[in-house]
N, C-alpha and C positions, 0 to 999 in steps of 0.2 A: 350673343347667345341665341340658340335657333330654338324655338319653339317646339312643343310638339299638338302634331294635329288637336283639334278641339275633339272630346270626344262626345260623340253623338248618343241620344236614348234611346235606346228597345223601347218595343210595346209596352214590357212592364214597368219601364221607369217613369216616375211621375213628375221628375222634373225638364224643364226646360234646356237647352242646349248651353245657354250661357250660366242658369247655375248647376250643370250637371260640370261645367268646366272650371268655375268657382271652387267646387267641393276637391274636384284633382288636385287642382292650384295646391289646397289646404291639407292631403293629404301627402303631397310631396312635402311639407314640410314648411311651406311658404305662411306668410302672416298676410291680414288682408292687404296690408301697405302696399307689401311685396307682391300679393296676386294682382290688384290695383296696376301696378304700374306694368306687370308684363302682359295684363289682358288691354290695357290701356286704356281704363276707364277710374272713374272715379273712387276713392273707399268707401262713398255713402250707397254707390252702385255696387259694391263689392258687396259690401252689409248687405245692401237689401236682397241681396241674390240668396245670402245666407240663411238669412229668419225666412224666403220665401221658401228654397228649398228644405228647412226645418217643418215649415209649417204643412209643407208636403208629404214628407214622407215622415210627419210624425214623429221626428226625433225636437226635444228637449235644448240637447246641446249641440254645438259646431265637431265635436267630437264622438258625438254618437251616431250626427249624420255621417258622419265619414267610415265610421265604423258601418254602418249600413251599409251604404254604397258600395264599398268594399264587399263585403260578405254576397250582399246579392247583384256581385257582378256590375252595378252600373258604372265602375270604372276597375282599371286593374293597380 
């Protein structure tokens, strides 16, 4: 399976590189097991990229940050 680029933040995004690539993972579809094992890090790393980038941009749930992300561009 080939990967795709990691995607990088704009000015406006308030997250980090790796959970701005976390949130993609999750929005493709993938569970955190699943993102865990193609970013090749741990699930408790995977977790914590979640509540960090939650706690970022202010979303509640893993579903609303992605909804976010989405809407304002920080991934497609």
């Amino acid at each position: 399976m080939q990967h795709k680029p990691r995607p990088r933040p704009d000015a406006g995004c308030p997250l980090a590189a790796r959970e701005l690539e976390t949130v993609k993972w999750l929005s493709l579809g993938k569970t955190a097991e699943e993102a865990a094992t193609i970013m090749g890090i741990s699930i408790h790393t995977v977790n914590r990229n979640i509540i960090n980038a939650m706690s970022k941009a202010g979303a509640s749930k893993a579903t609303g940050l992605v909804g976010l992300a989405l809407r304002s561009g920080w991934i497609e």
